[in-house]
N, C-alpha and C positions, 0 to 999 in steps of 0.2 A: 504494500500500500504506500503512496507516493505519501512527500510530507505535508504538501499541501491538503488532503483528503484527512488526512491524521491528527492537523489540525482544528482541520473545521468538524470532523466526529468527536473530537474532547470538547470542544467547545457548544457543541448539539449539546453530549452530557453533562456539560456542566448546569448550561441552561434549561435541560430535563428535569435534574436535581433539583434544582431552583426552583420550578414549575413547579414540582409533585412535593417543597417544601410548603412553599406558600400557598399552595391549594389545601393541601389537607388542613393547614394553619387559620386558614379563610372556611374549612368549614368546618371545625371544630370552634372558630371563636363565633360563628355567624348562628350557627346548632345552640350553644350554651347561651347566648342573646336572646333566643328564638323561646328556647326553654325558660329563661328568666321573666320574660314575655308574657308567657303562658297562665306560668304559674301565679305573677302578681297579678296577671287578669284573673284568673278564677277566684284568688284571693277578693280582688275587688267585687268582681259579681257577686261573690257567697254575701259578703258583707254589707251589701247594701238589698239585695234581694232581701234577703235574712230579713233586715228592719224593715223594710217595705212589707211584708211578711208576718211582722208579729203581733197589727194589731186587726190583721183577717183572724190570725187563728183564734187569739184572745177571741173573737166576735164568734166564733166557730163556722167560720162561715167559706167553706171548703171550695163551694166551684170559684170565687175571688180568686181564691189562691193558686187556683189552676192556671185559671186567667193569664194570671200574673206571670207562672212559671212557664206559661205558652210563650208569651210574648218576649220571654228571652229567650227561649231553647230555640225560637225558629230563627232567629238570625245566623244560626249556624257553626256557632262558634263554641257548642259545648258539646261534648258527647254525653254526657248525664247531667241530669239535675233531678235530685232528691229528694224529697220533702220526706221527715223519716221523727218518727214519738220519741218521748223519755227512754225508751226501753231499745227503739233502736228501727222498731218495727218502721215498715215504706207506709205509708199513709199517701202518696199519689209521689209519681218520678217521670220523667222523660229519656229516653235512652236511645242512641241511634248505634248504627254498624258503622264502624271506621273504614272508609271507602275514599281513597285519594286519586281523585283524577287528574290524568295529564303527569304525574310520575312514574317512571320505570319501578316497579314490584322489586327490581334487583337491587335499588337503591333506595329504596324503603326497608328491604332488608338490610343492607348493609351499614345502615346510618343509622339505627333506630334513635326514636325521640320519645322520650320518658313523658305520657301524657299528666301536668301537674292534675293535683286535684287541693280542694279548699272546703273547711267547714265552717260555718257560722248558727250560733243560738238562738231559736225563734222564744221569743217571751213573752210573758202573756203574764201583762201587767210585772209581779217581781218573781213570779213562777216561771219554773222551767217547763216549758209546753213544747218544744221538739227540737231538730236540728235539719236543718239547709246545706245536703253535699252537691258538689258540684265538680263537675270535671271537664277539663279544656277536651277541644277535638283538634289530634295535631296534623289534619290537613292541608289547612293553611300555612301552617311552621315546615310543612314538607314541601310544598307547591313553592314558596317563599327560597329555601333552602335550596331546592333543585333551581330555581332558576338563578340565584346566584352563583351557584355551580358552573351552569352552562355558563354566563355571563363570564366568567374571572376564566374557565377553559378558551372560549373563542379570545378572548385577550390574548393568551399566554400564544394561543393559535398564530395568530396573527403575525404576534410579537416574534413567535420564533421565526414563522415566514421570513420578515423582516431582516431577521438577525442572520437569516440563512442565504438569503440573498446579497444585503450588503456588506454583511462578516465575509463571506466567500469573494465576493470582490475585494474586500480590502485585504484579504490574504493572497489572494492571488495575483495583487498590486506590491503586495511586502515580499513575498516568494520570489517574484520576478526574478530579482540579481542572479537567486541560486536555480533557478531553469536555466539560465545563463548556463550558470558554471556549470553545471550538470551538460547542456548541451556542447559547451567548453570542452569537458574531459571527454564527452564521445567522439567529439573529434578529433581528441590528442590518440584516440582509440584507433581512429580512422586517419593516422600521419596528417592532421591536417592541423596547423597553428593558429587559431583565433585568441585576439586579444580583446578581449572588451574596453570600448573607449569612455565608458559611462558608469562611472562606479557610484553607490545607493549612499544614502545619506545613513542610515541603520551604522554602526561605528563595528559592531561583530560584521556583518555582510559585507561591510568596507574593506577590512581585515580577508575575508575569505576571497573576494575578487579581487583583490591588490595579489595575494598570495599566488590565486591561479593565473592570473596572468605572468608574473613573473616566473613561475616553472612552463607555463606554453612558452614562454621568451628563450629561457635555459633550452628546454628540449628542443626548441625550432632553431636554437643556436649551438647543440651537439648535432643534429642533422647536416645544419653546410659546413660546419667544422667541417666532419666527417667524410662529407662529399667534395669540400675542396680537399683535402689528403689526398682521396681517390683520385680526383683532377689534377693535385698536383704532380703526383705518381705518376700518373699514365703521360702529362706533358713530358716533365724531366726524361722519362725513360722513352719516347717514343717519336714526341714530333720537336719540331724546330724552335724553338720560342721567337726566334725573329718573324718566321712570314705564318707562325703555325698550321702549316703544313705537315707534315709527318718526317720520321729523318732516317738515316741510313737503315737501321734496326727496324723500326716499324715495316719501311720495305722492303727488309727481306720477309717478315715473319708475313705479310698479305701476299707475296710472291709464291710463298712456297705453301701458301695455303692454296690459293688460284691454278700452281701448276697439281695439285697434288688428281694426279690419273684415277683415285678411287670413289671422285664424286662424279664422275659421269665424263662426260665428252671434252674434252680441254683442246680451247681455241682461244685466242685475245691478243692484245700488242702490246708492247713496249716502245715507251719513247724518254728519249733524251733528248732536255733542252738545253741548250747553252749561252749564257749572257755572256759579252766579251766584254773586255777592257774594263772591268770592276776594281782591279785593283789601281787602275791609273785613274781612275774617278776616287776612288778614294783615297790617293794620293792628293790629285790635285784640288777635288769640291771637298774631302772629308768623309769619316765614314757614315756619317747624316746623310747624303745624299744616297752614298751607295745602298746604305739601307734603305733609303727609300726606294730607289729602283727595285731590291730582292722584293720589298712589297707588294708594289705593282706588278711586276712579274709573275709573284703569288696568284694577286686577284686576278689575275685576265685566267692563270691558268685552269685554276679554279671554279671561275663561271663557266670556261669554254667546255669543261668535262660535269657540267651539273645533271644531266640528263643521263649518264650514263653508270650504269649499278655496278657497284662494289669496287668502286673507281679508289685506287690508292697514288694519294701524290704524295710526294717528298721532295726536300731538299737537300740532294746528298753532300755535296761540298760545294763551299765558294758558289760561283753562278751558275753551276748545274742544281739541274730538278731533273725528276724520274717522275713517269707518270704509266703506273701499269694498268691498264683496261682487260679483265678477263671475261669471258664471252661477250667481245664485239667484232662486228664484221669489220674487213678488209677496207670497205670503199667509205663505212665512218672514220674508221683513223685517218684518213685521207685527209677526207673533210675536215676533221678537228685539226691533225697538223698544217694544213695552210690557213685556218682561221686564226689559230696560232701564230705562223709566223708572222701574219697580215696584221695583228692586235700589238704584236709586240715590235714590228716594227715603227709602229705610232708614237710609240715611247722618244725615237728620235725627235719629231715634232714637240712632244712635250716637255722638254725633258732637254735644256742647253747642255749639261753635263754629258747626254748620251749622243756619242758614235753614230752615224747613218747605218753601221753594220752593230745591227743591235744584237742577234741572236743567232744561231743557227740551230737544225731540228734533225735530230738520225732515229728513226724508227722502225720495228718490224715487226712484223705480224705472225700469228705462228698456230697451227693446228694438227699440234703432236706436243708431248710431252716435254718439251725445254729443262736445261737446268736454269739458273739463275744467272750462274756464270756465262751460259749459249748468250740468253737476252742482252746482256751488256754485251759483251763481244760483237754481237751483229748489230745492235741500238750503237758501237761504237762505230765500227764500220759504216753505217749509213750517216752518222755523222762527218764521218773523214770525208766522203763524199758530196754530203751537203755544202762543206768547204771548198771543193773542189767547181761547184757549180756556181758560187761565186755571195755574195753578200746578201742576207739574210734569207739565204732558202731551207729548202726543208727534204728528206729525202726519207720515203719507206718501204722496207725493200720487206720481203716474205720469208719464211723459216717456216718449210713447209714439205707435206708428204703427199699435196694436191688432192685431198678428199672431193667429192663434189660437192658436197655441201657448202662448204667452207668459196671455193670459186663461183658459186652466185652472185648475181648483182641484188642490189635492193630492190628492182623492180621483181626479179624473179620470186625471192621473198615477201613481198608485198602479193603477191599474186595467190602464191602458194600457202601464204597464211590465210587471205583470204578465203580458198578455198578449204581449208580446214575447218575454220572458225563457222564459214555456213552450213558443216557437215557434222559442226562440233565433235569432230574424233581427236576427242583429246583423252587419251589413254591415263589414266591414274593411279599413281605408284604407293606404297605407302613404309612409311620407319618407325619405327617404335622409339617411344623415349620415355627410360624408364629409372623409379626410385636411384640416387645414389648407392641408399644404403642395403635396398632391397632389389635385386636386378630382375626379381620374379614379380615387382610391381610394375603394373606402367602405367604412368599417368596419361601418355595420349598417344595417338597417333599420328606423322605428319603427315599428307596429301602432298604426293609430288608428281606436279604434271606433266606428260611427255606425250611428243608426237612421233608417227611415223613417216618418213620422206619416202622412204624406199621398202623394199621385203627384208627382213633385216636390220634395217636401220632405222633406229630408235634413239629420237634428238632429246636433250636432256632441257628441261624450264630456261636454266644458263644462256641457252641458246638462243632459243626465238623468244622470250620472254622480253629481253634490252630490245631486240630488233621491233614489237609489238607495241614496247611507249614509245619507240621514234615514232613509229607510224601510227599513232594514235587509234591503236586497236586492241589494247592493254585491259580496257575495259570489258569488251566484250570477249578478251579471253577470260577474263576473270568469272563475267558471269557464268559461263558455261563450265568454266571447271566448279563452281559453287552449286549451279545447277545438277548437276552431278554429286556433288556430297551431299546435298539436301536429300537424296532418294536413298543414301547409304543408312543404314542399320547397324545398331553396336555389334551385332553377332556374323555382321560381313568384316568389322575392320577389329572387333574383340577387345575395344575398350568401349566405355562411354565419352569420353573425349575427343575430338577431334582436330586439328590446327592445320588449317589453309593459309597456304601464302597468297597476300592480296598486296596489287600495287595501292601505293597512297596515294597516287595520282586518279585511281578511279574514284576516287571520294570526290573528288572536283566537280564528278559527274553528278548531277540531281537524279535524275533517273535511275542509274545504277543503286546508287545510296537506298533511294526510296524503296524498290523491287526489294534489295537484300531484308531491310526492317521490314517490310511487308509480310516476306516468306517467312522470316522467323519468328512476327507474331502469328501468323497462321499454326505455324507450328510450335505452338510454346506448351504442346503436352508431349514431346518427345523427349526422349530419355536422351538424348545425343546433347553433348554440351561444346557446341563449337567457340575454338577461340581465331580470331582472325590475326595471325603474324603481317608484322610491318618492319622491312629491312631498315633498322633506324637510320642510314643514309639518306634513305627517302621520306621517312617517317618525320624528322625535325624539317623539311620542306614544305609540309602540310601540317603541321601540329596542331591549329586554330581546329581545321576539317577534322583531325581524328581525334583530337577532344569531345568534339560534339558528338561523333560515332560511337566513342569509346563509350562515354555517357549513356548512350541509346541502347548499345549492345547488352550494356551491366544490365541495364533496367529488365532486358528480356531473359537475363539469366544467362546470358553468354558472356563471353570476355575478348580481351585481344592481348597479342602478346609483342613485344620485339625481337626480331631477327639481328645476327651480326653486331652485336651489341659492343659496343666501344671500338666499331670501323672507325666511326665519326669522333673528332675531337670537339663534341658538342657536351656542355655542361651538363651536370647528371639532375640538377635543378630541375629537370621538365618532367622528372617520373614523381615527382609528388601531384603533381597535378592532370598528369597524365592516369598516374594508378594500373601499370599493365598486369597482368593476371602472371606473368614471366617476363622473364630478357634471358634469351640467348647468346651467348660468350663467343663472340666471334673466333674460328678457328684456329685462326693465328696467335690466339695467346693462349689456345691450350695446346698448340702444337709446340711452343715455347716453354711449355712447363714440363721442366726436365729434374730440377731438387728444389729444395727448400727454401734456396739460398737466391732463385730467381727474381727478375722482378716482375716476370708473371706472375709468379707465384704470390708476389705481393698484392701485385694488383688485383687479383683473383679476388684476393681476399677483401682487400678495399672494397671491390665491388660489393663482395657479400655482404659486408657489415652494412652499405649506405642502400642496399635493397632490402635486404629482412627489416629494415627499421622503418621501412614504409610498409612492408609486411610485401612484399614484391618477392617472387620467387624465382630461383636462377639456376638455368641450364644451360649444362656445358656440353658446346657439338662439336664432332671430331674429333670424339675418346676412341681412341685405335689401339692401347697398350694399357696393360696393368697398371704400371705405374704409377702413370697419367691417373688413372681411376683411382689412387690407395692416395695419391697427394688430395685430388680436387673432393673425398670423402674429409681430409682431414681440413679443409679449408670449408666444409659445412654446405658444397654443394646441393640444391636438393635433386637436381635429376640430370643425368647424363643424357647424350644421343651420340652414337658414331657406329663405325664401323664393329666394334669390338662387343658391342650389341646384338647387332642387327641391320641388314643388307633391305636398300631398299625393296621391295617387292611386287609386282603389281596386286590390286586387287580383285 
């Protein structure tokens, strides 16, 4: 029972108390009134009838007397009167039945009233000649009694109404602060920090919301502690602090996750850029300016690759950047490195410190299995050659085993997706990803979608998924692989969980949006608890959109989760608000978790402290080795996905 209700029931019984004191007090003093009443009337009556009385009987003269005691008995107000000899004997009387109307029988029993009675001496002359009884009828002291009753009840009635109504408002006016605080700590419940800006005048209530707000402060101020550590972890160890881009290390650990041949079809490019004459600019303008150039050269690269997933930039030394794209075609590197070299040669224009020969571009493309060291070596070579073709060109040559897939144009592509997506044969894979500490548990399953080009050939999401938001048809692959989970049954995929990967860019769509909420309020008596994965690269691009989504999805009992998680050097500040049901550990930093002593390993952990504390749960993909599993158990993971599990499979 709430406090508010607690209060206002003691205070009912207090004012019950109070009620059933002074009622019974009101008719025990109103009873004994009534009685006193009574009794000095019959007293009166006897006494004056009496002498009215005693010079009929001296006379003997009998019917007078009757007369007499008619004329009082019928006004109603006695139940006997007696006219009675020396000896005692009735010589005439009147008598009626005690008959009270208009009162409850239960309350005539309950209350009784002592009918007085009164004697007086008839005399006859200075002889005793008889005696005059008389006795009240306590009708009227009932009828009298009961309605005072009722009268002082409807009062107390009223009165309580009153009390019950305006008492409940004025408590529910003074309770206020601590509903506050109460909805306060369910917040602090639900990682969410509210301060109350309006503290009560009450000096205890003052006291209790001064307090709560300053541990929401505390708490809300061990949380970005906490998440900047993880922040500042994963900069120092990973990207650049000047143009924050990512730095040597980050790019190897997303290279070797991109070439790794056991996640499906491995195709993508590599490129190096090269800014010249940095050191003579900052010889001669200072190293202000040349950082400024490393900056801008950041942002152009930056925008120019925002469209394309799982895209890793870096700054490896001085005025080189690395930019590795894995599953993109051939004719977009293209396209990006002379948009590239065309952006950055503009920097001459702006820029009096910068050379006409701003940059040069060696890049290659590649669909087979690369090492790392293959990628620089040919990305260096198409460089040397880029130099060779003369001041700010760009050059990208191929590292290739000529698949056909891979030698398509876009148009062919465009074609060909189109004709899938109207046939919707998009084939559906599924991975298991299950308890850390339990590997017989699984929390869900992933949907992974794939097409077929050929007999045999079976193209992995990686593929045509990036080709699908170029060509703004991402959407309607999305629907149809959902369209497709929606008709799936726990006992086809043997969890009740499910996790689809959906771009954030089909959030943009209205349509899309609205169908999906549609179908899953349709279906909100199915046992299936879909969550919607969003690759955080793309996911912080749309964050306004998948708030509102995310929002909409919770309400219906569904959730969403992040993919790739900490690809992006985006502050960890958006999962309080965000609230994903998981985040995914991008594979590259569990590929990097090798001892203790790492700083994946640190940041593993970072992440986990600054997720459980929003109540956020965190799976690691691309557990291939024991090891890997006996570290990321002791770092408090709650669920693994890789290879060392479980092989995609179709369903």
């Amino acid at each position: 029972m709430t406090l508010y209700r607690q209060l206002l029931f003691f205070t009912l019984i207090l004012f019950f108390v109070l009620f059933i004191g002074i009622w019974v007090e009101k008719l025990q003093s109103t009873r004994s009134f009534l009685i006193d009443q009574l009794e000095s009337h019959a007293q009166d009556t006897a006494t004056s009838l009496g002498l009215s009385l005693s010079p009929v009987i001296a006379a003997n003269d009998l019917p007078t007397a009757e007369t007499m005691m008619n004329a009082v008995y019928d006004r109603g107000y006695y139940r006997i009167i007696s006219l009675r000899d020396v000896e005692g004997k009735v010589i005439t009387e009147r008598v009626q039945d005690v008959q009270i109307a208009g009162v409850p029988s239960v309350f005539v029993q309950l209350v009784p009233i002592r009918a007085p009675s009164a004697e007086s001496l008839i005399m006859a002359g200075w002889a005793h000649a008889g005696t005059l009884f008389v006795e009240s009828h306590p009708g009227f002291a009932y009828r009298t009694l009961w309605e005072t009753v009722v009268k002082v009840s409807i009062y107390f009635l009223i009165t309580g109404s009153l009390v019950l109504i305006f008492g409940g408002l004025g408590l529910r006016m003074l309770l206020r602060p601590l509903k506050r605080v109460e909805l306060q700590a369910e917040a602090i419940c639900r990682k969410e920090y509210k301060v109350q800006k309006y503290l009560p005048r009450t000096r205890e209530l003052r006291r209790v919301v001064d307090s709560m707000n300053r541990m929401t402060t505390r708490v809300r101020d061990m949380f970005d502690e906490q998440a900047q550590i993880a922040e500042r972890l994963r900069r120092n160890a990973y990207s650049d602090q000047l143009t924050g881009l990512g730095n040597r290390r980050y790019l190897n650990g997303q290279v070797e996750a991109g070439l790794d041949v056991s996640q499906g079809t491995v195709n993508g490019a590599f490129m190096i850029v090269q800014l010249h004459d940095l050191q003579k600019i900052n010889e001669e303008k200072g190293f202000g300016t040349g950082d400024e150039i490393l900056k801008k050269a950041a942002g152009i690269i930056r925008s120019e690759t925002t469209l394309i997933n799982n895209v890793a930039l870096a700054r490896v030394t001085g005025g080189d950047f690395a930019v590795f794209m894995p599953e993109v075609s051939p004719d977009d590197v293209h396209e990006i490195a002379e948009s590239l070299s065309n952006k950055l040669t503009r920097l001459a224009v702006e820029d009096v410190g910068v050379s006409d020969n701003v940059a040069h571009i060696g890049g290659v493309t590649y669909d087979l299995s690369p090492t790392l060291a293959q990628l620089y070596a040919e990305a260096d070579t198409a460089l040397r050659a880029a130099y060779q073709q003369g001041p700010n060109k760009w050059v990208v040559t191929e590292l290739t085993e000529t698949s056909a897939a891979q030698v398509k144009g876009k148009n062919w592509w465009k074609e060909t997706l189109g004709n899938i997506l109207d046939k919707k044969d998009i084939i559906l894979f599924g991975q298991t990803v299950v308890a850390c500490s339990d590997r017989t548990k699984i929390i869900h399953k992933e949907l992974l979608s794939r097409i077929t080009l050929a007999p045999g050939e079976i193209v992995s999401a990686g593929v045509f998924v990036p080709l699908a938001e170029r060509m703004r048809m991402v959407s309607r692959l999305d629907r149809i692989v959902l369209e497709k989970a929606l008709q799936l049954h726990s006992d086809q995929v043997g969890t009740d969980s499910i996790a689809v990967n959906v771009s954030a860019s089909s959030l943009n769509d209205p349509e899309f949006q609205t169908w999906i909420l549609s179908e899953l309020a349709t279906k909100s008596d199915s046992s299936i608890q879909f969550v919607f994965e969003f690759a955080e690269f793309t996911a912080v691009q749309y964050m306004d959109v998948l708030k509102g989504f995310s929002r909409e999805v919770q309400r219906l009992g569904h959730a969403v989760g992040l993919d790739h998680f900490g690809q992006s050097f985006t502050n960890f500040g958006y999962l309080r608000s965000l609230r994903p049901e998981y985040v995914k550990i991008d594979r590259a930093f569990t590929n990097e978790l090798i001892h203790e002593q790492s700083d994946s390993h640190f940041f593993i952990g970072s992440l986990c402290g600054v997720a459980h504390s929003l109540g956020v749960k965190v799976v690691a993909e691309g557990v291939e080795q024991e090891a890997q599993l006996e570290l990321l158990k002791e770092l408090n993971i709650d669920a693994i996905q890789g290879y060392l599990i479980d092989e995609p499979k179709p369903l």
